[in-house]
Residue frames as qw, qx, qy, qz and C-alpha x, y, z in Angstrom:
[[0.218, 0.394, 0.203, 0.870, 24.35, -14.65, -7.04],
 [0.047, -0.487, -0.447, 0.749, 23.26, -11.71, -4.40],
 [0.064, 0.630, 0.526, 0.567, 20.36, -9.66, -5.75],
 [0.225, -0.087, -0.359, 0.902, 20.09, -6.47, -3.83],
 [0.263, 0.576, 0.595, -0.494, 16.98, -4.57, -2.50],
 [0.068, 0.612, -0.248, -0.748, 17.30, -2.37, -5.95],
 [0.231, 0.110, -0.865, -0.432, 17.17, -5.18, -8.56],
 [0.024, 0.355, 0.928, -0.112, 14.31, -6.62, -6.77],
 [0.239, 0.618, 0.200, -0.722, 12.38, -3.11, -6.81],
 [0.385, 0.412, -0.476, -0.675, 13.11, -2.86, -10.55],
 [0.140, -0.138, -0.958, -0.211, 11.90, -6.83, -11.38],
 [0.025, 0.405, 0.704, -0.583, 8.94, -6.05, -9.20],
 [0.116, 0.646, 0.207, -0.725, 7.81, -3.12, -10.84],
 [0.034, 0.234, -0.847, -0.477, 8.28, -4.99, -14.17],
 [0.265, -0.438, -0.824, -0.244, 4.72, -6.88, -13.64],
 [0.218, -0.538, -0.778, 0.240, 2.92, -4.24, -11.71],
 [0.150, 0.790, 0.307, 0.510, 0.92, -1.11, -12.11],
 [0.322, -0.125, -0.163, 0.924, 1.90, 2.28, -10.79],
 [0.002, 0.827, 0.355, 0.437, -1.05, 5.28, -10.45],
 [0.369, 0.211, -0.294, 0.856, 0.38, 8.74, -9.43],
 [0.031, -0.263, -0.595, 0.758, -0.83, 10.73, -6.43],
 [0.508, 0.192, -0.056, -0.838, -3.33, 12.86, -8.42],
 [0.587, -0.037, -0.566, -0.577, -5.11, 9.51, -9.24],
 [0.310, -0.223, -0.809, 0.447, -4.59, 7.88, -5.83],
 [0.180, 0.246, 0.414, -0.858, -6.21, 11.37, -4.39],
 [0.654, -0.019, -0.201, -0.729, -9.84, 11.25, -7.18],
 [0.559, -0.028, -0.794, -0.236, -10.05, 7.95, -5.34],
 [0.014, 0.012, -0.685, 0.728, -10.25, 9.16, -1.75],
 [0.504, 0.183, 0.181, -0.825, -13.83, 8.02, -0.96],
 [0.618, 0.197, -0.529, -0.548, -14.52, 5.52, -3.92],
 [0.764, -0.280, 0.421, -0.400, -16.49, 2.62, -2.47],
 [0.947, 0.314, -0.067, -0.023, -14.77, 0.45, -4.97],
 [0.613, 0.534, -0.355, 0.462, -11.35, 1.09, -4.27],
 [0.799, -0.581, -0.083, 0.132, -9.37, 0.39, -0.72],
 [0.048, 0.911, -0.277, 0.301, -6.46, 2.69, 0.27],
 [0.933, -0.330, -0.099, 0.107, -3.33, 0.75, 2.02],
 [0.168, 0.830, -0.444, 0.292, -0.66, 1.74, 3.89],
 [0.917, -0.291, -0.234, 0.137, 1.68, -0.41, 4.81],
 [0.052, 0.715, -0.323, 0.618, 4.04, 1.46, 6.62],
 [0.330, -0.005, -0.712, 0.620, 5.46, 0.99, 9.95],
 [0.246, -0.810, -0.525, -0.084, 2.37, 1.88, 12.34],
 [0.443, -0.592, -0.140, 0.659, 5.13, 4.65, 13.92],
 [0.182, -0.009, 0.382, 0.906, 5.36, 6.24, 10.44],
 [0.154, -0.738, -0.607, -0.252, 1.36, 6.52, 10.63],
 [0.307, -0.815, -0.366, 0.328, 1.28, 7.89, 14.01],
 [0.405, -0.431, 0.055, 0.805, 4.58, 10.49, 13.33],
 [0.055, -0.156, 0.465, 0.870, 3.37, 11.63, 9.78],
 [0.617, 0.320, 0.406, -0.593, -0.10, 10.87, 9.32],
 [0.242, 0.040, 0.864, 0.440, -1.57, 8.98, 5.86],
 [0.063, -0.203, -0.720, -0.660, -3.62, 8.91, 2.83],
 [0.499, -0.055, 0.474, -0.724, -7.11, 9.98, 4.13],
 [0.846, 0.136, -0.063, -0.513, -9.26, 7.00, 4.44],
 [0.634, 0.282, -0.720, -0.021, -6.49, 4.32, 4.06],
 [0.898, -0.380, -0.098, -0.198, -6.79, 1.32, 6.07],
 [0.250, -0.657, 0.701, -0.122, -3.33, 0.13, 7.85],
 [0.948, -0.129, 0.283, 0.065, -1.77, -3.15, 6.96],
 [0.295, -0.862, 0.377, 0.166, 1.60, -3.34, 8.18],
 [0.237, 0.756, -0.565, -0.231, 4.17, -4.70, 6.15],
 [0.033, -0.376, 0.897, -0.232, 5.20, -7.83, 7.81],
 [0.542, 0.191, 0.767, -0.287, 1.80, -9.03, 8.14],
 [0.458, 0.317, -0.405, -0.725, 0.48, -7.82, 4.11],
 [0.384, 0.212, -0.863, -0.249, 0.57, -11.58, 3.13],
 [0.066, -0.233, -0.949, 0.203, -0.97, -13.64, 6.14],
 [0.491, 0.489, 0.303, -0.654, -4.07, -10.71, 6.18],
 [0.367, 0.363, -0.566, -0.643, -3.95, -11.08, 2.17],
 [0.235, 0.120, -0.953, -0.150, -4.09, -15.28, 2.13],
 [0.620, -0.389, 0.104, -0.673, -7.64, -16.70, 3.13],
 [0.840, -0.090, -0.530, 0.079, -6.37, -19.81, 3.91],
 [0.455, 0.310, -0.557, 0.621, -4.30, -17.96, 6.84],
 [0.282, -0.723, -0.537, 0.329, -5.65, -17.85, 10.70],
 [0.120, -0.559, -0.218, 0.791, -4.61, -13.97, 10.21],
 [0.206, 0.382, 0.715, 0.548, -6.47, -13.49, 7.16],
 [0.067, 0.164, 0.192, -0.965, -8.26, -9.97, 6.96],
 [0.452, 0.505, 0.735, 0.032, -11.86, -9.63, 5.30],
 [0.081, -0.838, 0.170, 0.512, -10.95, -6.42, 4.11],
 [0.244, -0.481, 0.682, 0.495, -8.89, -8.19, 1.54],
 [0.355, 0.199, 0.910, 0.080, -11.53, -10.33, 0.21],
 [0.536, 0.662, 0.095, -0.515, -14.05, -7.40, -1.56],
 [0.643, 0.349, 0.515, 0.446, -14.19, -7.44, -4.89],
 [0.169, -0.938, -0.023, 0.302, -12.38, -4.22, -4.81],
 [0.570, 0.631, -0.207, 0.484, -9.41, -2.64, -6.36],
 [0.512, -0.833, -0.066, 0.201, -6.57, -1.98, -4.09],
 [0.347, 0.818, -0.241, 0.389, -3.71, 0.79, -3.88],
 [0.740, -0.600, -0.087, 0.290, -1.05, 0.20, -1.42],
 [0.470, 0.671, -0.253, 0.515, 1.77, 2.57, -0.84],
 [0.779, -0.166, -0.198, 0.571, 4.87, 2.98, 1.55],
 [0.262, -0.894, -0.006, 0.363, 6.85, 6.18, 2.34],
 [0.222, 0.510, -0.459, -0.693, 8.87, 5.77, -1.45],
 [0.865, 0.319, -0.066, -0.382, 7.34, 3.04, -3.09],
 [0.181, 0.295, -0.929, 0.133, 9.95, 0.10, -2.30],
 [0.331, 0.148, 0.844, -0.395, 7.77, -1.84, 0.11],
 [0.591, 0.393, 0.417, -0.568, 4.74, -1.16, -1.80],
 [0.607, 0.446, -0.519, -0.404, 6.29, -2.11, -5.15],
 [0.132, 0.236, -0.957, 0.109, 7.67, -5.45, -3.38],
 [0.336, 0.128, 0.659, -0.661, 4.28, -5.72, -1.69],
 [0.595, 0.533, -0.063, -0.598, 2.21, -5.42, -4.77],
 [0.410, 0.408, -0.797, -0.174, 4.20, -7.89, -6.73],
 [0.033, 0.008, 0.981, -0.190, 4.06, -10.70, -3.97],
 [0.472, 0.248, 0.542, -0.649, 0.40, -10.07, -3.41],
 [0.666, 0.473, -0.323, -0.478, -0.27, -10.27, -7.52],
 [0.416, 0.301, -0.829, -0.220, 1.69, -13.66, -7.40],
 [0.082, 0.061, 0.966, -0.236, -0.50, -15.01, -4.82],
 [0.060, 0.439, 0.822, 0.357, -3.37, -14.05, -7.03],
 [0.011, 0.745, 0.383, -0.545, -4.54, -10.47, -5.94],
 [0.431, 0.344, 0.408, 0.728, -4.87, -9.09, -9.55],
 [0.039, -0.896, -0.388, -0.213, -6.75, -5.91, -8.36],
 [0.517, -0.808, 0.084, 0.270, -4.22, -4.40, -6.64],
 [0.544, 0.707, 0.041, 0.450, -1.61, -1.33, -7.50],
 [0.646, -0.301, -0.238, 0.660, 0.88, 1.08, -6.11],
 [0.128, 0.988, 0.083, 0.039, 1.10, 4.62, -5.67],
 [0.633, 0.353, -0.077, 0.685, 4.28, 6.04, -7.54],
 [0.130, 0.622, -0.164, 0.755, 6.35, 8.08, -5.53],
 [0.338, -0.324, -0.735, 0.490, 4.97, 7.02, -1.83],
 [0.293, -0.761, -0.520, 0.254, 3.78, 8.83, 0.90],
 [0.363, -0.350, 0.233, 0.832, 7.11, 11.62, 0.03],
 [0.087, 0.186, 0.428, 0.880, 5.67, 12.23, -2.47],
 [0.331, -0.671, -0.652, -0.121, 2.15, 12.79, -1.55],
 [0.417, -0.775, -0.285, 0.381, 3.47, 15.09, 1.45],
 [0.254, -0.361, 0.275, 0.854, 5.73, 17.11, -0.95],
 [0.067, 0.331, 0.508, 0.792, 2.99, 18.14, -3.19],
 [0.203, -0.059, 0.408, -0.888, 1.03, 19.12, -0.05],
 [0.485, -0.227, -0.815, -0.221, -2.04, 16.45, -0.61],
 [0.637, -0.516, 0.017, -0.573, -4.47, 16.21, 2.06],
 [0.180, 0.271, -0.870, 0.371, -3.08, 14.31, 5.51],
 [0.738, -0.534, -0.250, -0.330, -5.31, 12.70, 7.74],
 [0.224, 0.399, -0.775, 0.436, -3.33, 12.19, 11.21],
 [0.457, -0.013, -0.873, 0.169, -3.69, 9.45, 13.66],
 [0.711, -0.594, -0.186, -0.328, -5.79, 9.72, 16.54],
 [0.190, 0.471, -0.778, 0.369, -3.19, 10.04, 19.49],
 [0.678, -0.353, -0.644, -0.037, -3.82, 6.47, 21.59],
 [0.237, -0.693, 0.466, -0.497, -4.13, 7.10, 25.71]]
């Protein structure tokens, strides 16, 4: 039986928390709480992100997450709370979920992505352009 990217969003989002932009934004700053975007690093540079959030890219979420992996982050390891969100909240609901089943219980999503976030006019931080 095929399960499609849609059914897996909704199971996903079945065991994991959601906080909307206006609580993602009274966290910009809190030393207890870690901002993640895992976006494509091209959707950073083109649109900028959450101020303060830290970048870990999709594809890698899991081997930075695991400390047993050589690409393990320390970043992951605080005893922190983390928010991770995406550009609509697919990746970050699918993200959230896998992280929670490999034991990251601190860690939520922001409802509505980055789209949202830029369509209520939120505060952007943009990218440093690399030479």
């Amino acid at each position: 039986m095929k399960i499609g990217y849609k059914k897996l969003i909704e199971e996903a989002e079945k065991h994991i928390d959601a906080i909307n932009i206006d609580e993602v934004e009274a966290l910009i700053g809190d030393e207890g709480t870690v901002i993640v975007d895992i976006r494509d690093i091209r959707e950073l540079q083109r649109e900028g992100k959450v101020p303060g959030a830290i970048h870990a890219p999709r594809g890698m979420l899991e081997f930075w997450v695991d400390p047993d992996s050589p690409y393990h982050r320390d970043v992951f390891a605080q005893a922190k709370n983390y928010v991770f969100y995406c550009a609509s909240a697919w990746r970050s609901a699918l993200a959230t979920h896998t992280v929670k089943q490999m034991g990251m219980d601190n860690v939520c999503h922001m409802a509505g992505g980055f789209s949202a976030w830029k369509e209520a006019e939120k505060p952007i931080e943009k990218l440093e352009a690399r030479s």
